[in-house]
N, C-alpha and C positions, 0 to 999 in steps of 0.2 A: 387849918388844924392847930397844932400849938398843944402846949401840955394843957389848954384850961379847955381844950375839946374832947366831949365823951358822948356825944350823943347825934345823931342824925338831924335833928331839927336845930343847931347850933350850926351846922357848917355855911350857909348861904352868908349869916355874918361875921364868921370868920378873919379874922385881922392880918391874920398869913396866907388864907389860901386869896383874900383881894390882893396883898401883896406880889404874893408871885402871878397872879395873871394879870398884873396892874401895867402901867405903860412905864416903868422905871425898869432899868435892867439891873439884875443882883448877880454879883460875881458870885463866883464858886468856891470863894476862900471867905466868902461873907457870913457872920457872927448866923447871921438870919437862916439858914438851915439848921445847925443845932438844935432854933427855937423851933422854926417847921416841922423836924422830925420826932419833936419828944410827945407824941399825941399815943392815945389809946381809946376804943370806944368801943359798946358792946356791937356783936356781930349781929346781922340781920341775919334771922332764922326761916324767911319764907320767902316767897318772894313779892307780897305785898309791901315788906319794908325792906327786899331787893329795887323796888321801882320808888319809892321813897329817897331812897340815898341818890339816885339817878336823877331823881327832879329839884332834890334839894342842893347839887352839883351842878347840873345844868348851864347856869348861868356865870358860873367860875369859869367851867371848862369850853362855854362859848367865848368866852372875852382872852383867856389862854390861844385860841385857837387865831382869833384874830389880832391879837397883840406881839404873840414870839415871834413874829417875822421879822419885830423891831426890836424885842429885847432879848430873847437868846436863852430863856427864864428854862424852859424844859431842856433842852441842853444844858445848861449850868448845873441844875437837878440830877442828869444822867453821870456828869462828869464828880458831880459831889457821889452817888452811887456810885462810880467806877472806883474812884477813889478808896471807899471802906472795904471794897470787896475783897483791895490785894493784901488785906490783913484776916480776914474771915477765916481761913483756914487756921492762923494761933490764937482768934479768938474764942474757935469752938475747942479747944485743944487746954486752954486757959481758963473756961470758963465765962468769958468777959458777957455778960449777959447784955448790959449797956450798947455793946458796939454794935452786938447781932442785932438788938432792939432799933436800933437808928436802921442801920442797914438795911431791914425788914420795912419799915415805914418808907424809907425811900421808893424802896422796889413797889410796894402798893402804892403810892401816889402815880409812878411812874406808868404803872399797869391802868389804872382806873384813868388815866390823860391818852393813855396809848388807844384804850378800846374807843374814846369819843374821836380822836384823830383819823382812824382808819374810818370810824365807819361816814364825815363827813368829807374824805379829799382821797385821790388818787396816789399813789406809791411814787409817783414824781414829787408831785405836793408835800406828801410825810418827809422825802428826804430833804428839801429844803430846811426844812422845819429841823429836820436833824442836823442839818451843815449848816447851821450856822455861827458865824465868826464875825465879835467885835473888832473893829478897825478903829484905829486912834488916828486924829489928821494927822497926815502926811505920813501916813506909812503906808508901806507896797505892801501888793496882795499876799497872801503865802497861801500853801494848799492846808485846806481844811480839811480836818479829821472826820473820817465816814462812822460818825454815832452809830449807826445802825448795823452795822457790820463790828462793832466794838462793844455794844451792849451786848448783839444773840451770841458771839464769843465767848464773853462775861458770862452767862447765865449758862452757857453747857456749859461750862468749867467749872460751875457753883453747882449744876448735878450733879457731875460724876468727879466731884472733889472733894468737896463737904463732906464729910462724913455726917451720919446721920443719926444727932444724937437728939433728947429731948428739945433742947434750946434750940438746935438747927432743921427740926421740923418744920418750922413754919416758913422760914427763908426757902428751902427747898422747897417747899410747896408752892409759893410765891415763883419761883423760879419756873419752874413746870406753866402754871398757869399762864404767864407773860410770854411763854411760847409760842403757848396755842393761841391768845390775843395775837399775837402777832400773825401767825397763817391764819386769823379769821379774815382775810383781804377777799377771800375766793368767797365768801357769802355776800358779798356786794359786788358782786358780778356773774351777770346769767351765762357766759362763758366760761369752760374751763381755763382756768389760767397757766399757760404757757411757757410764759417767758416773763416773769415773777421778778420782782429786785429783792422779796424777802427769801424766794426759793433759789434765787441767786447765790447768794450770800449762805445760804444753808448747806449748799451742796459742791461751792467754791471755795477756795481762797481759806483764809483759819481758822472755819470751822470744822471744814474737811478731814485731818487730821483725826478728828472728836469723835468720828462718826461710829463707828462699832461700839467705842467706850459708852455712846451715848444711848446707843440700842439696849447694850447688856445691862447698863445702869436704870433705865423704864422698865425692861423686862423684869430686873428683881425687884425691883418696886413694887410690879405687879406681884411677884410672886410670893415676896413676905406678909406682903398684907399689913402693914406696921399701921398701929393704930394711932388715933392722933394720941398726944401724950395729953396729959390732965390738967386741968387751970393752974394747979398750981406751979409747975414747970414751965409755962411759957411766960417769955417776959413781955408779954403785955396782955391787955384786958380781954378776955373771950369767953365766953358761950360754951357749958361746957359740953354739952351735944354738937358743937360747930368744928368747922374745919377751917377757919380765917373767911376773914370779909371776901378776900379776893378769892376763894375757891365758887363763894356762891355768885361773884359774878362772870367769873371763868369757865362755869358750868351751864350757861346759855348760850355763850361763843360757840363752848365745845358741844355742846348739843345741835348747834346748826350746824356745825363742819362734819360731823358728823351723821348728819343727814345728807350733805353736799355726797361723803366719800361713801354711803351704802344704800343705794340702789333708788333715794331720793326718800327713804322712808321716814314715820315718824316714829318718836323712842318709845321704847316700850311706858308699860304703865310704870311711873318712876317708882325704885325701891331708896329712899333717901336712910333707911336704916342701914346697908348697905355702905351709901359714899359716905354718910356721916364716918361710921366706924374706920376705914381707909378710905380719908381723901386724899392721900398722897399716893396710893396704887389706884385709886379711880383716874385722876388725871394724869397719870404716868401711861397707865393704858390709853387714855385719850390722845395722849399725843403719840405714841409709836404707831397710833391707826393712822392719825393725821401722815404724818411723815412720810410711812410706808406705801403714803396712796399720793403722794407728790406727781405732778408730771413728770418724765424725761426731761432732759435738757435735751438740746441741738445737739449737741456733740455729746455727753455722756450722761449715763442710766441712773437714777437714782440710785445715791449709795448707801440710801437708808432702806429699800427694798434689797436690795444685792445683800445687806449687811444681816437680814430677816432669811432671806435665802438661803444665806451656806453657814450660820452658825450650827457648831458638832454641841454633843454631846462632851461633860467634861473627859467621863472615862477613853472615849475614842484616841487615840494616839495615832492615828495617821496623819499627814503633813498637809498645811492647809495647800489649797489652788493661789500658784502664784498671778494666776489671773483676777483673784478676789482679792483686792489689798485689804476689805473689813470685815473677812470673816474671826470669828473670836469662838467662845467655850463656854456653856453654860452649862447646870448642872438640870439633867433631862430628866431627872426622879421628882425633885421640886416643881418644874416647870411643870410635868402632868398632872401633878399633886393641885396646883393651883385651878387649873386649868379645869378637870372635874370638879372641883367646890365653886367656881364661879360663872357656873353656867346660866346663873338666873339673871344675868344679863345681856343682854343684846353685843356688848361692846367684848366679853368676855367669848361671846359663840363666833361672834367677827374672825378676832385674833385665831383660835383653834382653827376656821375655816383656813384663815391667810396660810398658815403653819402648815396644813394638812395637805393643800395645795400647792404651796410653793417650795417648801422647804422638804426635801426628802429624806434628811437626815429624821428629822422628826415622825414625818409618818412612816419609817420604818422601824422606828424604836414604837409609837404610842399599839400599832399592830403588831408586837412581839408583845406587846403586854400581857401577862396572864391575867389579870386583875381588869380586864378591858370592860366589864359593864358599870366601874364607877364612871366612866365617862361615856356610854350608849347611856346609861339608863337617865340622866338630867336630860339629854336631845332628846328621848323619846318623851320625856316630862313635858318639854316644851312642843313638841305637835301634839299632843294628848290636852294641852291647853290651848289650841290654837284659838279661842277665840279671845283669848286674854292678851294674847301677844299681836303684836305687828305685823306686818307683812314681808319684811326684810329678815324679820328675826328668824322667823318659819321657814323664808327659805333657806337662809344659810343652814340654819339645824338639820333642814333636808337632805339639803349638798352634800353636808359632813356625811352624812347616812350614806350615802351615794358612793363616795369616795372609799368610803369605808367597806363595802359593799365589793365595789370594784376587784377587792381580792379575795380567793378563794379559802386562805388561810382562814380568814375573820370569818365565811361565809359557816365553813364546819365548824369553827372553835364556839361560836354562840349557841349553837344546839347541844354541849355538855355545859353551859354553864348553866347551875338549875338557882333558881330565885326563890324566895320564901316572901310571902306575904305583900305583894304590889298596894299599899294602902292609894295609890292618889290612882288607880283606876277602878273606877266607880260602877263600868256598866256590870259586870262580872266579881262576885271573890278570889279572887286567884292566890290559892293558899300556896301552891307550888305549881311553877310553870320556867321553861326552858328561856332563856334571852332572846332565842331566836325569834320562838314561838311569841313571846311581849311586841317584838318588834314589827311582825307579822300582821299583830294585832291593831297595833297604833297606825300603821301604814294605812290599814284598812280603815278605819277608823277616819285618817285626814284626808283620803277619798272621798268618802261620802260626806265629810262635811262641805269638801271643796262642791261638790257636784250640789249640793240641797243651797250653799251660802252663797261662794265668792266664784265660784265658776272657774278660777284660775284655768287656762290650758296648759301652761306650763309646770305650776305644781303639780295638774295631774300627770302630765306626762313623764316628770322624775319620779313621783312616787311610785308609779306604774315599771319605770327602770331599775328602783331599787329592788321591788318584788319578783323581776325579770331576774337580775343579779343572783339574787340570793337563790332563787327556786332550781337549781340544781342541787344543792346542798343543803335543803332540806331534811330535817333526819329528827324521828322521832316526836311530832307535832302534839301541840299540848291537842286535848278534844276540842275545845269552844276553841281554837286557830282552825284548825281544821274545817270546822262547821263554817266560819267567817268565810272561810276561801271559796267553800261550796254557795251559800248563800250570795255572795255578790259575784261569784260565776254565773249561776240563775240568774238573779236580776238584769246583769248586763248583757244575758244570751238573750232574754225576753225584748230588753230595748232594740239588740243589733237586729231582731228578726222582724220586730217592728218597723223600723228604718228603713230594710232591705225590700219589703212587704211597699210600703209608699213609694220605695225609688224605682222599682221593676213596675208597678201595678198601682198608679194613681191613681187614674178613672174606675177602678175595679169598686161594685157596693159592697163586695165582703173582702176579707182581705182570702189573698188565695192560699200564702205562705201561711197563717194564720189557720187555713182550712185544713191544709196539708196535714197539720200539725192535730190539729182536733180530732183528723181521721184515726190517728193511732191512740191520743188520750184528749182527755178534757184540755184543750187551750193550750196545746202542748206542753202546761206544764208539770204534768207527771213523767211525760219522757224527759226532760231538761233536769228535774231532778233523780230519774235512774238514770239516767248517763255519768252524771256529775256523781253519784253514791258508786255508781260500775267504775268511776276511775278511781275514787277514796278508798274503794277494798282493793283495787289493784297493787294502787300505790303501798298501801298500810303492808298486803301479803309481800310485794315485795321487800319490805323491809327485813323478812325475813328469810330472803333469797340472794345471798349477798352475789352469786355468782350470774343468776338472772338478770339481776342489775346492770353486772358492768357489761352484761350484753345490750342491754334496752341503752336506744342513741337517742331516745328523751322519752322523761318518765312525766308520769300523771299530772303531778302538779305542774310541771313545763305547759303540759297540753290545755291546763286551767288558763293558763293566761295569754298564750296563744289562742285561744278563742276569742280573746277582748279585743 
């Protein structure tokens, strides 16, 4: 690289980057970093001149791989990084743009030599490469410094210390990203991994300390949304719809580790309008998925899950569990606030699942919400789209449903909340209609797509839970809900009698149940639809029986779905 480097098709002959993977070893107090770090080039916008940069580095970063054993070159590099770091905080404070600019280059060389290391050698291997230490003849060994454990240190501390202004954008983004490279270890391996020396080191020894600081500092990451700042503010060369080199190649990592930790799936259809605008909340989120979905140790629990678990709300004033050393305080208005606008991601419906599940501080504040269909009505957007989206995505958005569903509060508060003009469902106008009643709909809706496309059993069988859930407290149904509930009660009384008909009476040339049925109407299904309209007026008169009601120990619709 060097300052006379600006372009991709310049790096292979490069006079600093053969230097540093050359067979000469450069100290870390050598002139020759200054010249290495003062490089700028335009950022790769796609990923065809994401795979460019990749092949036109190749051959650097092979002779690097096989030469540091003997000269110590990327070690030197990390120690020249560690170095600028312990002044970064009165750089950004000073304005020093110079030093953040060096600093930043370091960290992407470091990150773009990190991601070709991991993915050719094992975590035994990486550490040598990290441990090593020039000896001069005749001097005695001494203990070398564990790099790897002194960089991921480094870099939480450049999180949630840096403050986060224009110029420190980019480092912090850098920073974020060289994390997730770093937990990409478990996508080169068809095992979960276990017993990790990078998940060692995360969850041991100094950076344990970090661990809340470093949850609550991703979580606002997420939740500000901070856009990238504008060319003109960053001190070096970019793209001004980009988010730094190293994000777009941080976002391929994080796109397999993120397949590793949800359910094996692949990512939704990418929205890059989206990460462009926050790519320092898109990978911030990427990494608290990462973290959160760590193995156990042997001996103790992830403290980046425990840390997701029991964080309160800020207003809350009761005293944390001294059994949780990483619980902390975030503010729960924000965090919802994000949380519905960023649903059109896969990564964004994950975290709200995690939260809804694990954390009960949270799902009992987001189910006290009175405001609760900015965050139903995007989950029911995305099964409403199921065939746009994935198959991980669907389910989590399902589960949420589910979860949600599961209390009785949510079950009645959605049948008074009335909606005006549902423009993204398409079968029907729905100028006004109940949440409940929408949801009813959609449910029904990602039935029969399941049952005609992907067959799912399992999708069908939560969906079918959620409509179990809610059908007590049903109240006041729009008409076309209504009609849906009847019509695919028909249809699936027709198949069960169908079924019942083959399993009783194989051999039989007519069907008999079939017969039974014709003796009272045509194919019986004029009685299947007076049954089903005899429970629709039932149910509808009792609505207007409130005391009949609390006598009946299951009303009409119960007995809708009990028939399935």
């Amino acid at each position: 690289m060097g300052a006379n480097s600006s372009s991709i098709s310049e790096l292979p002959e490069n006079e600093y980057l053969k230097k540093l993977s050359g067979a000469e070893p450069i100290s870390e107090n050598d002139p020759f970093w200054n010249q290495l770090l003062s490089f700028s080039f335009t950022t790769p916008t796609n990923s065809a001149e994401l795979k460019l940069l990749e092949e036109a580095t190749i051959s650097v970063c092979k002779s690097l791989v096989e030469k540091n054993p003997r000269t110590g070159n990327l070690g030197s590099l990390i120690k020249v990084f560690l170095s600028r770091t312990k002044e970064l905080k009165i750089s950004a404070e000073c304005q020093n743009h110079l030093f953040i600019w060096q600093a930043h280059n370091a960290l992407f060389i470091i990150c773009c030599l990190l991601k070709v290391f991991i993915s050719r050698m094992s975590e035994e291997e990486l550490q040598l490469h990290f441990t090593y230490e020039d000896k001069t003849p005749g001097s005695y060994g001494t203990e070398c410094e564990d790099l790897i454990e002194e960089l991921l240190c480094c870099l939480i501390q450049l999180i949630v210390e840096i403050p986060l202004l224009d110029i420190t954008y980019s480092i912090s983004l850098e920073a974020v990203t060289t994390l997730v490279v770093f937990l990409s270890c478990q996508l080169f391996h068809k095992e979960i991994l276990r017993e990790s020396l990078i998940h060692k080191y995360l969850m041991h020894g100094r950076c344990l300390p970090y661990t809340s600081r470093l949850v609550k500092t991703l979580l606002y990451n997420f939740i500000r949304q901070e856009r990238s700042p504008p060319p003109g503010t960053h001190v070096f060369q970019q793209q001004p719809d980009g988010g730094g080199l190293l994000y777009g190649i941080a976002s391929g990592v994080a796109t397999g580790l993120r397949t590793v930790f949800t359910l094996g799936g692949v990512g939704s259809k990418p929205t890059p309008q989206l990460e462009q605008c926050s790519p320092l909340a898109h990978q911030s989120l990427l990494l608290l998925l990462v973290l959160a979905n760590l193995t156990d140790a042997p001996d103790t629990p992830n403290p980046y899950r425990q840390a997701i678990m029991s964080f309160k709300n800020t207003q809350d004033s009761s005293a944390f569990s001294s059994s949780n050393p990483h619980a902390f305080q975030i503010n729960f208005n924000s965090l919802y606030t994000a949380l519905c606008e960023q649903q059109r991601s896969d990564q964004a419906t994950l975290l709200l699942y995690m939260l809804l599940h694990q954390n009960g501080n949270v799902r009992t504040y987001v189910l006290a919400r009175t405001d609760i269909e900015n965050l139903v009505l995007p989950i029911l957007e995305i099964l409403y789209h199921v065939e746009e989206r994935n198959s991980h995505h669907v389910y989590m958005a399902l589960i949420i449903l589910l979860i949600l569903t599961e209390d009785d509060g949510f079950n009645r508060s959605i049948h008074e909340v009335i909606l005006k003009n549902i423009t993204w469902y398409a079968e029907r106008v729905l100028t006004e209609i109940s949440l409940g009643s929408l949801l009813i709909l959609v449910v029904i809706r990602t039935i029969q797509y399941n049952m005609t496309r992907t067959r799912d059993k399992y999708l069908h069988t939560n969906c079918l839970a959620a409509l179990a859930n809610m059908s007590a407290q049903f109240r006041s149904l729009h008409q076309y809900a209504a009609q849906r509930i009847i019509s695919y009660t028909c249809r699936h009384l027709r198949r069960y009698v169908y079924v019942l008909d083959k399993l009783y009476f194989p051999h039989s040339h007519c069907s008999t149940l079939q017969h039974c049925f014709s003796t009272l109407s045509d194919n019986g299904e004029e009685l299947l639809s007076l049954t089903c309209s005899h429970i629709l007026r039932s149910y509808a008169s009792s609505l207007c029986r409130e005391d009949w009601e609390k006598e009946m120990s299951i009303n009409a619709t119960e007995l809708c779905l009990l028939l399935l």
